[in-house]
C-alpha positions as CSV (number, residue, x, y, z in Angstrom):
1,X,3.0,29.3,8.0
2,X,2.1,26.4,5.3
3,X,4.7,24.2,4.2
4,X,3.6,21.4,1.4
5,X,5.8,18.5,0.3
6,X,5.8,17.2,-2.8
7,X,7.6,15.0,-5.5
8,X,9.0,15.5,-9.0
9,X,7.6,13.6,-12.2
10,X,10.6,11.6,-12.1
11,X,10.6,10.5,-8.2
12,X,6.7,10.3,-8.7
13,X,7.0,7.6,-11.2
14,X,9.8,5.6,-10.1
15,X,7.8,5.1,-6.9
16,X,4.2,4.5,-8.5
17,X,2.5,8.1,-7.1
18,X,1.6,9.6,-10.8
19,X,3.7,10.4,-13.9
20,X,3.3,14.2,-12.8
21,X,5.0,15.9,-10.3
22,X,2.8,15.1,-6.9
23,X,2.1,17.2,-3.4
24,X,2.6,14.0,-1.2
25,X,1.4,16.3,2.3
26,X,1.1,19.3,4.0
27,X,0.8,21.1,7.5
28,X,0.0,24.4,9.1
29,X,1.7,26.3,11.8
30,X,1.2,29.9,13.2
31,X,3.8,31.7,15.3
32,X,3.3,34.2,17.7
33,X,6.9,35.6,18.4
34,X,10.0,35.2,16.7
35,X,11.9,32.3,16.6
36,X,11.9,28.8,15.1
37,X,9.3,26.4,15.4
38,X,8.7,22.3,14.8
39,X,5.6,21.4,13.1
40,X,4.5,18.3,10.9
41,X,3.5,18.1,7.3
42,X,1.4,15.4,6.8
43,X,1.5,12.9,4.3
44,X,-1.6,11.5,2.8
45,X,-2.6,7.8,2.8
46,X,-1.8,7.3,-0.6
47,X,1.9,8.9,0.1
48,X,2.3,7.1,3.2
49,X,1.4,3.4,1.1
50,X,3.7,4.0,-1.6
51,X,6.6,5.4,0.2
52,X,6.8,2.4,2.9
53,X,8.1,0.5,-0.2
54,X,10.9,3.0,-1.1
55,X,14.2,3.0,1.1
56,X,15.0,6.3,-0.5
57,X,13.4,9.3,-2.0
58,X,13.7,12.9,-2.8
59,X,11.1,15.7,-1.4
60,X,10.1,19.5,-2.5
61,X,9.4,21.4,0.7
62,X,7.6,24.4,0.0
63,X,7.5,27.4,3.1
64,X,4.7,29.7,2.5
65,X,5.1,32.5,5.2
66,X,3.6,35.7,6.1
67,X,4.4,37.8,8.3
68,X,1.8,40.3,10.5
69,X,2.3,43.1,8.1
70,X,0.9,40.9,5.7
71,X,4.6,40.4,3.4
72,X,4.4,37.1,1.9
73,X,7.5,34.8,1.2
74,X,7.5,31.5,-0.6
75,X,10.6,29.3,0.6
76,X,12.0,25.7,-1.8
77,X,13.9,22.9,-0.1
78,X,15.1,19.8,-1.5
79,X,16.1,17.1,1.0
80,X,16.1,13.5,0.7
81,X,14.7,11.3,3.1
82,X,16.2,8.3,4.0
83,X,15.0,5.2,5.9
């Protein structure tokens, strides 16, 4: 499983990232039974700079997963994180 995390033009701007929409991280993961799991998307050091000055911004998650018969599925969230 990859998941990425990432920012819209208008959230990337109003925070100083880019005036383009923005993958702020990303992590890795691989199951080996069913289930759920916990794993951490990463943010890079540019992300992590800019976002310690913001009480309040809205992230893209994006779930890539693929099973062992080799089906692929592509998964959005929105959430906002809050300090």
């Amino acid at each position: 499983m990859a998941a990425s995390a990432g920012v819209d033009r208008r959230t990337g701007r109003r925070v100083g990232l880019s005036g383009r929409g923005r993958t702020i991280g990303r992590g890795f993961s691989a199951m080996t039974k069913a289930g759920s799991k916990k794993f951490t998307i990463k943010l890079s050091r540019r992300a992590r700079r800019k976002l310690a000055k913001v009480r309040r911004v809205r992230v893209n998650l994006r779930f890539k997963v693929r099973d062992t018969a080799g089906n692929r599925r592509t998964v959005n969230h929105r959430l906002t994180l809050r300090r």
